[in-house]
N, C-alpha and C positions, 0 to 999 in steps of 0.2 A: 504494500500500500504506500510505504514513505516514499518508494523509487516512481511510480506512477506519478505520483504528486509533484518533485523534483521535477520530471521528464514534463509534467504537463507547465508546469511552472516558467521552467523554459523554454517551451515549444510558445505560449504567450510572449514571452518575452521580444524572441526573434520575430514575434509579427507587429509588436507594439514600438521596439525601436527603432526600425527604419519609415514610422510612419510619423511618429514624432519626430524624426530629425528633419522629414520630410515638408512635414509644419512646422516647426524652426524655421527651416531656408527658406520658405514661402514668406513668411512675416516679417523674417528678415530684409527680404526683397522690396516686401511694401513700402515698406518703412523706410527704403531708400538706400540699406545696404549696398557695396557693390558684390559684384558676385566672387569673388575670393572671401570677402566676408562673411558671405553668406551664407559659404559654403565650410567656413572655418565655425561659424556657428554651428551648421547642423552636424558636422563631426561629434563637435563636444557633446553637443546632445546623446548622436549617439553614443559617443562611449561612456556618455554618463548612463543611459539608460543599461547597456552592459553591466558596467561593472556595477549598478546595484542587482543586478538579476544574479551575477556571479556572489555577492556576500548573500542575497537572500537565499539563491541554492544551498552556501553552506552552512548557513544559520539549521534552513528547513530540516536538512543532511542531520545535523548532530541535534535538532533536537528532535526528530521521528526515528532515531535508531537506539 
C-alpha cells in the first residue's frame, strides 16, 4: 500500500510540474518578461515543484514503512 501511494504521488507530480512551470512562463510573458526570463522563471518553478515531490516521497517512504 505505502509503495502504490509513493508511485501514485509521483506519477501527480510529473503531471503537475511541467504544467505549472508552464503557467509560470505564461504570466511571466504577460507581465512583460522577456523570454530568457521567462523561461528562467518556469525552470525554477519547475525544479521547485520536483524537488518538493522528491522530500515528500521521502517523508511519505519513512513514514508508511
Amino acid at each position: 500500500m505505502a509503495v502504490a501511494v509513493v508511485l501514485l504521488t509521483i506519477a501527480l507530480v510529473l503531471v503537475i510540474a511541467p504544467l505549472a512551470a508552464a503557467g509560470t512562463g505564461k504570466l511571466a510573458r504577460m507581465d512583460g518578461a522577456t523570454y530568457p526570463a521567462a523561461l528562467t522563471r518556469a525552470a525554477i518553478t519547475f525544479a521547485t515543484a520536483i524537488t518538493l515531490a522528491a522530500t515528500v516521497s521521502t517523508t511519505l517512504t519513512a513514514l508508511l514503512t
